[in-house]
mmCIF file of the N, C-alpha and C atoms, coordinates in Angstrom:
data_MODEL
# 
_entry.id   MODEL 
# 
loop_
_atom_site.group_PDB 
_atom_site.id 
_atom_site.type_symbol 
_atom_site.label_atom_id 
_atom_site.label_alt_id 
_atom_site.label_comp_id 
_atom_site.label_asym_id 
_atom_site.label_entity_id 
_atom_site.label_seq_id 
_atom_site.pdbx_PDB_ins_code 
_atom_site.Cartn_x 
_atom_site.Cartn_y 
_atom_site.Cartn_z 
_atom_site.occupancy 
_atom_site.B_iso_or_equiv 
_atom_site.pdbx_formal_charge 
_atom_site.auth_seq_id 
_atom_site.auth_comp_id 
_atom_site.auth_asym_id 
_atom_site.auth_atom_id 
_atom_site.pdbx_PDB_model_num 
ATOM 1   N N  . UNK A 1 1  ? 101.218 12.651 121.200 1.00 0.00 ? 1  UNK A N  1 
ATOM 2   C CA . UNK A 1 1  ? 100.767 13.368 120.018 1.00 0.00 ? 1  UNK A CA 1 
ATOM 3   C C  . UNK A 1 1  ? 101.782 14.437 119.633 1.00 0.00 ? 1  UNK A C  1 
ATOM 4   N N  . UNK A 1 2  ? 102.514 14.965 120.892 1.00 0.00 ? 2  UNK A N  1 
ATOM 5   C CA . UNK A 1 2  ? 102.972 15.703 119.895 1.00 0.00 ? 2  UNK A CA 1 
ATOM 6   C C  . UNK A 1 2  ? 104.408 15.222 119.917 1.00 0.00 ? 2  UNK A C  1 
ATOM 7   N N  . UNK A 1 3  ? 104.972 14.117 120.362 1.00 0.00 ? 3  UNK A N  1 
ATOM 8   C CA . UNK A 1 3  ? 106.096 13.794 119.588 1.00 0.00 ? 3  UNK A CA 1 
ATOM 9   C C  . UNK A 1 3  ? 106.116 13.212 118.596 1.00 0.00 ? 3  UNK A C  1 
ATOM 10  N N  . UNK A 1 4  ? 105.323 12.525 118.079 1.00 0.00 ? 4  UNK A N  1 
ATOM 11  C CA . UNK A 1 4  ? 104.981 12.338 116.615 1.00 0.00 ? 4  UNK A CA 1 
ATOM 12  C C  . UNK A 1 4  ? 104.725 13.825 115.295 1.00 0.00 ? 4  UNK A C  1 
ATOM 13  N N  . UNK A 1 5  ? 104.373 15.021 116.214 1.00 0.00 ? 5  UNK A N  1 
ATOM 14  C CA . UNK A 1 5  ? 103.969 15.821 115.237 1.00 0.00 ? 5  UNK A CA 1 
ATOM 15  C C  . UNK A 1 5  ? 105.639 16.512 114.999 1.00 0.00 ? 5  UNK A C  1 
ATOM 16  N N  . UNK A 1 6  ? 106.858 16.392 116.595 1.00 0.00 ? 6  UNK A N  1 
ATOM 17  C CA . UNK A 1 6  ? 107.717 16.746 116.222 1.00 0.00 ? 6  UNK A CA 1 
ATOM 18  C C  . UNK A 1 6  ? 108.659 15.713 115.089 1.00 0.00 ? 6  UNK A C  1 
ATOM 19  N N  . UNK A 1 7  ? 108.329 14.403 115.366 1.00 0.00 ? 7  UNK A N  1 
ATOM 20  C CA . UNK A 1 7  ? 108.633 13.512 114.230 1.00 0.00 ? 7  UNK A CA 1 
ATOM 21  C C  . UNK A 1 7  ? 108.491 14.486 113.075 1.00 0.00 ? 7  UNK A C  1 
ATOM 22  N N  . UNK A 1 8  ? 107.276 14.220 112.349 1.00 0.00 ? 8  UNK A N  1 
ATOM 23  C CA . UNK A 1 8  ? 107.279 15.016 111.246 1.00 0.00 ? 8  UNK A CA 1 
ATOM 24  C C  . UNK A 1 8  ? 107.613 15.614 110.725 1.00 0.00 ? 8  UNK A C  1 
ATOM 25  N N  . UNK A 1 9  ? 108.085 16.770 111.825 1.00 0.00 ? 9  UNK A N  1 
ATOM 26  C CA . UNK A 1 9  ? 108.723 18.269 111.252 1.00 0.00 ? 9  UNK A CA 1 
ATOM 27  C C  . UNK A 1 9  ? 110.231 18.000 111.123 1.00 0.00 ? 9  UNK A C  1 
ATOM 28  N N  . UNK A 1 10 ? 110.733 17.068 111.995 1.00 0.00 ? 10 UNK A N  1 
ATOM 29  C CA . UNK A 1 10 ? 111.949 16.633 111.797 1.00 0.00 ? 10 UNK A CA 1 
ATOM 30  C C  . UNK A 1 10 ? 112.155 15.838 110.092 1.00 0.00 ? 10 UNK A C  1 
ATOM 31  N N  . UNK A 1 11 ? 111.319 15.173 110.300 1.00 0.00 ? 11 UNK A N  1 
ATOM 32  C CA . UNK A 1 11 ? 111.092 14.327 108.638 1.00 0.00 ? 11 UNK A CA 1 
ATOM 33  C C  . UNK A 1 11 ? 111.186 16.056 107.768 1.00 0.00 ? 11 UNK A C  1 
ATOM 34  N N  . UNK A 1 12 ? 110.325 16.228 107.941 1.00 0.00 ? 12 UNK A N  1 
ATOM 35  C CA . UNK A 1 12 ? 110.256 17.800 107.039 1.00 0.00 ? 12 UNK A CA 1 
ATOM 36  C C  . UNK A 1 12 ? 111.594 18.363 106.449 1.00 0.00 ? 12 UNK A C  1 
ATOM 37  N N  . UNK A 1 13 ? 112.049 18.493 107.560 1.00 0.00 ? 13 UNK A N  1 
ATOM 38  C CA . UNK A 1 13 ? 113.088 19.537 107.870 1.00 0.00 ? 13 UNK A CA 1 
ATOM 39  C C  . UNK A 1 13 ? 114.156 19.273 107.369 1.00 0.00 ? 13 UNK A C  1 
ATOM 40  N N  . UNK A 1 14 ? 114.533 17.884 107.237 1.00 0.00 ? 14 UNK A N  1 
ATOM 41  C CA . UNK A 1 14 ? 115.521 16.867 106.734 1.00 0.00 ? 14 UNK A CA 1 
ATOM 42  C C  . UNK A 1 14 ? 115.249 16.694 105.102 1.00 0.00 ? 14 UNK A C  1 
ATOM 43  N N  . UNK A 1 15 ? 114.321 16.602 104.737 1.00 0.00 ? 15 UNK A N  1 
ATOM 44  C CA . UNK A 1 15 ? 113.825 16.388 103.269 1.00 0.00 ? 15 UNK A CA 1 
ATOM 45  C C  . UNK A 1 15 ? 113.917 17.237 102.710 1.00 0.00 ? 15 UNK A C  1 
ATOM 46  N N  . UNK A 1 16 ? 113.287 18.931 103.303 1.00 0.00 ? 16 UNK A N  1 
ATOM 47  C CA . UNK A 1 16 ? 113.508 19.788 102.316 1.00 0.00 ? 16 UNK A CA 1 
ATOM 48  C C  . UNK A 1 16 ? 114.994 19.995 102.349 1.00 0.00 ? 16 UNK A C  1 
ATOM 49  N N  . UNK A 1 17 ? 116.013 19.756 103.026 1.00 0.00 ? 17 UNK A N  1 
ATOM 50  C CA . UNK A 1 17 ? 117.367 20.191 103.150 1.00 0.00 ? 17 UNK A CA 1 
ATOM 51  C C  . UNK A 1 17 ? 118.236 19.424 101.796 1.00 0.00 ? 17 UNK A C  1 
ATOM 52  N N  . UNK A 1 18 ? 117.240 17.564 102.064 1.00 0.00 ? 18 UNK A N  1 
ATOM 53  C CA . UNK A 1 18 ? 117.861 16.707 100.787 1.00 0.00 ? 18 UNK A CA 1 
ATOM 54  C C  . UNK A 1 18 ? 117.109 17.548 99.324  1.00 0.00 ? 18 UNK A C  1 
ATOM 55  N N  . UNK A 1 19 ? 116.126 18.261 99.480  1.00 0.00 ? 19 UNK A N  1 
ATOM 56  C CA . UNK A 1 19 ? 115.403 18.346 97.953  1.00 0.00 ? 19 UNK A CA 1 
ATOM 57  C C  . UNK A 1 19 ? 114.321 17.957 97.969  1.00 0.00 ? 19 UNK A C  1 
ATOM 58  N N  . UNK A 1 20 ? 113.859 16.944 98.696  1.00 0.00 ? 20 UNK A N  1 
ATOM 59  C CA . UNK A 1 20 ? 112.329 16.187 98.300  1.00 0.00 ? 20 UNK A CA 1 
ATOM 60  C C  . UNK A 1 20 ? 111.381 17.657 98.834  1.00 0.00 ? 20 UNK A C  1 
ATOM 61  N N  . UNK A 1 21 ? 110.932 18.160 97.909  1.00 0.00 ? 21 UNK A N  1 
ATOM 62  C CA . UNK A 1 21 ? 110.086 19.299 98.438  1.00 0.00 ? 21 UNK A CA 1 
ATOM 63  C C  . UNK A 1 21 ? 108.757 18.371 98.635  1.00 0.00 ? 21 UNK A C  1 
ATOM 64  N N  . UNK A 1 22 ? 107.945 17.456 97.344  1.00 0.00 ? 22 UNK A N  1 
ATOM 65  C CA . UNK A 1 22 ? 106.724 16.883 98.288  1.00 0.00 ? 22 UNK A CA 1 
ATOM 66  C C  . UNK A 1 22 ? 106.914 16.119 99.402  1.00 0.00 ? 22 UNK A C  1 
ATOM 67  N N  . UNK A 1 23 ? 107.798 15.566 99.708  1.00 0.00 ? 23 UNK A N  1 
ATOM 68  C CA . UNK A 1 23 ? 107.656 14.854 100.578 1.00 0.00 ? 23 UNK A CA 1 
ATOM 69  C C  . UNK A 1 23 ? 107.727 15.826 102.143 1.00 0.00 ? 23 UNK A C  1 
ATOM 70  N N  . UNK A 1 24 ? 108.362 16.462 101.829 1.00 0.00 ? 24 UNK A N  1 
ATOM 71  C CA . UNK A 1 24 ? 108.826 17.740 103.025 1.00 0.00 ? 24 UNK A CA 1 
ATOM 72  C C  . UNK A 1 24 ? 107.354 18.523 102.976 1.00 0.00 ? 24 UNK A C  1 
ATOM 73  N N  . UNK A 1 25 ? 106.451 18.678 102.132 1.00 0.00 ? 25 UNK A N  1 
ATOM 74  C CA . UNK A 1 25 ? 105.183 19.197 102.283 1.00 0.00 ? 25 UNK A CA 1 
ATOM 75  C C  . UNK A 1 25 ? 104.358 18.637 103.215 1.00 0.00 ? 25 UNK A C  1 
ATOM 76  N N  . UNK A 1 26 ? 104.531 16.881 102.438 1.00 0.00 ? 26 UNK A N  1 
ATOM 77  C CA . UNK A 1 26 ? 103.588 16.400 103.186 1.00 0.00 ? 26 UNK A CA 1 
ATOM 78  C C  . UNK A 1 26 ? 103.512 16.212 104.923 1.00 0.00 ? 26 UNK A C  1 
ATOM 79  N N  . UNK A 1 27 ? 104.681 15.959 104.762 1.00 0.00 ? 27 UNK A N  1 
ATOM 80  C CA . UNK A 1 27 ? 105.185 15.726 106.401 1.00 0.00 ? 27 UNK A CA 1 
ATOM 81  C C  . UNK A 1 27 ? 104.852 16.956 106.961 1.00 0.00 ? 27 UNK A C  1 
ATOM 82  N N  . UNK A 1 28 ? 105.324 18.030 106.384 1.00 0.00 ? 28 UNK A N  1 
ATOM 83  C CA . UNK A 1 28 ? 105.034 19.490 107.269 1.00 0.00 ? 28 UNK A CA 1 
ATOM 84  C C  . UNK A 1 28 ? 103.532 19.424 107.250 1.00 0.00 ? 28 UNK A C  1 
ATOM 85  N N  . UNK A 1 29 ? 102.771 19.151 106.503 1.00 0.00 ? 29 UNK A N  1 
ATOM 86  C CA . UNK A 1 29 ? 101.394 19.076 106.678 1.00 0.00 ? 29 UNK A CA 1 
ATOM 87  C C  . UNK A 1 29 ? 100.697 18.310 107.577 1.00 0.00 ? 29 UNK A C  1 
ATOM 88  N N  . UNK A 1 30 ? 101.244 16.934 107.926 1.00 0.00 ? 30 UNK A N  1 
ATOM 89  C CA . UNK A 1 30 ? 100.640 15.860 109.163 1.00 0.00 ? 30 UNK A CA 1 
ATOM 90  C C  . UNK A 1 30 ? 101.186 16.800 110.313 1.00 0.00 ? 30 UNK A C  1 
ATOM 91  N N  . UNK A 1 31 ? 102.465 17.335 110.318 1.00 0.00 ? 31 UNK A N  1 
ATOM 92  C CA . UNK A 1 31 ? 102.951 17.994 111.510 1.00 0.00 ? 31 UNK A CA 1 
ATOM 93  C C  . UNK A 1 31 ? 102.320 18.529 112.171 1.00 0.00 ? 31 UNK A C  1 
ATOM 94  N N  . UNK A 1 32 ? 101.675 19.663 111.271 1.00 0.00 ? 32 UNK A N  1 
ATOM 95  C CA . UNK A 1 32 ? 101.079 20.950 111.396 1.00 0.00 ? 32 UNK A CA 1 
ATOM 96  C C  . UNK A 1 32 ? 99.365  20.412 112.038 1.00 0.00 ? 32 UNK A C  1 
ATOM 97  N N  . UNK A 1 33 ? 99.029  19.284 111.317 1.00 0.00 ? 33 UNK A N  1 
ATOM 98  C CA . UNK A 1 33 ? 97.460  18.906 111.655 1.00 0.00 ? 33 UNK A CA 1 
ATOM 99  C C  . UNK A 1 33 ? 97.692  18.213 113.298 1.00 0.00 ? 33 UNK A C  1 
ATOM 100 N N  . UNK A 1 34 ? 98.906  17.076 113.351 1.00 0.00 ? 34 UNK A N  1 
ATOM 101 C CA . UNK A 1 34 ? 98.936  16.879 114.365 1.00 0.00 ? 34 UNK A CA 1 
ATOM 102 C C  . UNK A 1 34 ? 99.112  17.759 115.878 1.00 0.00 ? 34 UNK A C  1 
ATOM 103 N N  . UNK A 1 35 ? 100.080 18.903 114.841 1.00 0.00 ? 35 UNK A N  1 
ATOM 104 C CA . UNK A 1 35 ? 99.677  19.679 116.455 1.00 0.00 ? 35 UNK A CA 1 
ATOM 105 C C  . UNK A 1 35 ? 98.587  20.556 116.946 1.00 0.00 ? 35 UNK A C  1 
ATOM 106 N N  . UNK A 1 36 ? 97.709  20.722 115.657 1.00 0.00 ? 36 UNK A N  1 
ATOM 107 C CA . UNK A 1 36 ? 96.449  21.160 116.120 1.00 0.00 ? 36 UNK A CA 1 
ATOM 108 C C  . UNK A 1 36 ? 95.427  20.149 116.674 1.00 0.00 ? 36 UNK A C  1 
ATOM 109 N N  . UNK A 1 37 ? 95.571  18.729 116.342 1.00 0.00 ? 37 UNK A N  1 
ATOM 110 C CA . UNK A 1 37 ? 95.063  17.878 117.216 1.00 0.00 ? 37 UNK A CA 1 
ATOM 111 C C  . UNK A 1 37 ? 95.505  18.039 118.419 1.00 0.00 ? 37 UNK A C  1 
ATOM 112 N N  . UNK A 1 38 ? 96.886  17.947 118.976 1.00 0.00 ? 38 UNK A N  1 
ATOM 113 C CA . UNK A 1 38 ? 97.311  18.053 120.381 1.00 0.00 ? 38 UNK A CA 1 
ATOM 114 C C  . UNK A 1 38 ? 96.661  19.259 120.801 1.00 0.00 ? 38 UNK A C  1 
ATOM 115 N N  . UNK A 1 39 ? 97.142  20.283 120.533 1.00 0.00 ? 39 UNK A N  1 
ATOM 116 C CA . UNK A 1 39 ? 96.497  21.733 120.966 1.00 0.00 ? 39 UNK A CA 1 
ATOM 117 C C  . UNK A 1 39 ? 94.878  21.949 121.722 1.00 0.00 ? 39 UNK A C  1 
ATOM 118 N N  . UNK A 1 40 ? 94.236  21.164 120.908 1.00 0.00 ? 40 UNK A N  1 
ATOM 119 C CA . UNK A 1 40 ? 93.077  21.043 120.630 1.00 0.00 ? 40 UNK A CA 1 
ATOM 120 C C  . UNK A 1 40 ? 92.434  19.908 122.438 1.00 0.00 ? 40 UNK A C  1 
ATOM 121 N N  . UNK A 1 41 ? 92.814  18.706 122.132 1.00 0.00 ? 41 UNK A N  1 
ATOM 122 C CA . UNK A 1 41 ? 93.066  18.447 123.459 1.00 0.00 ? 41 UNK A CA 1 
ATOM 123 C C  . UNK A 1 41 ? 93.547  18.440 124.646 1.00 0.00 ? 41 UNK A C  1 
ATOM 124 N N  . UNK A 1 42 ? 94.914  18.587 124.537 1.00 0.00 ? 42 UNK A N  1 
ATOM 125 C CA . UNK A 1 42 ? 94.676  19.517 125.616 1.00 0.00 ? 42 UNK A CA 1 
ATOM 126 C C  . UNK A 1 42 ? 94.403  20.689 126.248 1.00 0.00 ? 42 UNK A C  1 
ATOM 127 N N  . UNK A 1 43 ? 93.841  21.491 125.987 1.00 0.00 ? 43 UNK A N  1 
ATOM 128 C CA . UNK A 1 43 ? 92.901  22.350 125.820 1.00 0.00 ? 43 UNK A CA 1 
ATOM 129 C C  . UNK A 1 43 ? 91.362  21.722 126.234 1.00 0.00 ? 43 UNK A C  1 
ATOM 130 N N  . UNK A 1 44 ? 91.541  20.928 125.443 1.00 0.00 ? 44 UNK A N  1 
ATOM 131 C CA . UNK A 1 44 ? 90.042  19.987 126.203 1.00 0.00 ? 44 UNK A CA 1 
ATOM 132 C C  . UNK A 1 44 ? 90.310  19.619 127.921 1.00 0.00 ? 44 UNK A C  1 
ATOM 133 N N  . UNK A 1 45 ? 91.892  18.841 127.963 1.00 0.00 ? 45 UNK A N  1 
ATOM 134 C CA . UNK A 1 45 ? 91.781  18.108 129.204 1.00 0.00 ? 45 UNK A CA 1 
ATOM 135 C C  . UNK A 1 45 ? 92.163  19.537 130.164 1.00 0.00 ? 45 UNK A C  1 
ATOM 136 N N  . UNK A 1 46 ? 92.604  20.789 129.668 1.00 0.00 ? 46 UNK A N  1 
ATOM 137 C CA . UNK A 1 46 ? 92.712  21.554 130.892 1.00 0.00 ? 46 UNK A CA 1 
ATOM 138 C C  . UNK A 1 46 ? 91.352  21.734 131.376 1.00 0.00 ? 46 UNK A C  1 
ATOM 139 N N  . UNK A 1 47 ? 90.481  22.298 130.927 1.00 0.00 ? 47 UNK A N  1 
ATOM 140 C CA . UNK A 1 47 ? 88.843  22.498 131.252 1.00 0.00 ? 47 UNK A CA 1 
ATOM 141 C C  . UNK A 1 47 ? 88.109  21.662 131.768 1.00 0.00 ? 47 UNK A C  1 
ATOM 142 N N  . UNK A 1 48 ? 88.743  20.297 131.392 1.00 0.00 ? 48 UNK A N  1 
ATOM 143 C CA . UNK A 1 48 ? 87.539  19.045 132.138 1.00 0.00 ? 48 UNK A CA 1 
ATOM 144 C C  . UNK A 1 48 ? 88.270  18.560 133.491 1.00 0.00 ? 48 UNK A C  1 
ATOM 145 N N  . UNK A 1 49 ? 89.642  18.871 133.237 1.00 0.00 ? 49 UNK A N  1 
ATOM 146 C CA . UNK A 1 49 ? 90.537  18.769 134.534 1.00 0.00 ? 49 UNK A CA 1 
ATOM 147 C C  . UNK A 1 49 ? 90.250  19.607 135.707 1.00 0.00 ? 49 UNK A C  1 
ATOM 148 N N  . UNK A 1 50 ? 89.975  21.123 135.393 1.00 0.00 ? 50 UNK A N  1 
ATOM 149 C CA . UNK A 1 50 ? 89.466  21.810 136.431 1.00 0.00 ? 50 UNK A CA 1 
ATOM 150 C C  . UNK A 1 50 ? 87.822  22.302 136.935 1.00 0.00 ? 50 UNK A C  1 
ATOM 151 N N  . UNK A 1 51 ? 87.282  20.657 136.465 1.00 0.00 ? 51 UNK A N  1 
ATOM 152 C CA . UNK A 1 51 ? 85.687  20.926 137.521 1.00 0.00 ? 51 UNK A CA 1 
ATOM 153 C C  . UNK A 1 51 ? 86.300  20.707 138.412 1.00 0.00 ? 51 UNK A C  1 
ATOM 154 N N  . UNK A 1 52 ? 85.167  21.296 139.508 1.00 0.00 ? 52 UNK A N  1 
ATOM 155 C CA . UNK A 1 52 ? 85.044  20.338 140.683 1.00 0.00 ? 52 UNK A CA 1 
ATOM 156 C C  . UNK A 1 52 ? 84.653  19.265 141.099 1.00 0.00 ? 52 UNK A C  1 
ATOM 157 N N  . UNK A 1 53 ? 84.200  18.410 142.205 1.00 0.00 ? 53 UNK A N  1 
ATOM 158 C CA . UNK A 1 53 ? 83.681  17.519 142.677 1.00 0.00 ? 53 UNK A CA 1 
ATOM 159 C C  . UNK A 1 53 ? 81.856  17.327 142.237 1.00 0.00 ? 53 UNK A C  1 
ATOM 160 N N  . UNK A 1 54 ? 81.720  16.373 141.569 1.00 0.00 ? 54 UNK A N  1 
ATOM 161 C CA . UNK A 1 54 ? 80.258  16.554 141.246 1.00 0.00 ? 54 UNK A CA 1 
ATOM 162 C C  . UNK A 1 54 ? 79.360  15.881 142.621 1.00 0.00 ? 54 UNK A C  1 
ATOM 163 N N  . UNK A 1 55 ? 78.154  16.298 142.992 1.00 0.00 ? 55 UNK A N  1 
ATOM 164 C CA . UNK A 1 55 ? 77.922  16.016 143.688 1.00 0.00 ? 55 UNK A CA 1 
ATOM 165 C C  . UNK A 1 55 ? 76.395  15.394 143.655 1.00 0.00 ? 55 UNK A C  1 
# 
């Protein structure tokens, strides 16, 4: 997840440099969502990672 979100920003980053400002939006925008998806889980898997043993 999040090398795809660094994809993006790379797409971004490259586009606004050529000019394409929407296209450099949009991409900065999946970027930006994708790394709040990542963020978001793991964040989930640290917390479910540290139960303990259920018994």
């Amino acid at each position: 997840m999040l090398g795809w979100a660094l994809t993006f920003l790379v797409i971004a980053l490259i586009a606004a440099v050529l000019g394409f400002g929407g296209i450099a939006g949009s991409a900065a925008m999946i970027a930006k969502v994708l790394f709040v998806v990542f963020l978001v889980l793991f964040i989930v898997s640290l917390v479910m990672g540290r139960r303990g043993p259920t018994v």
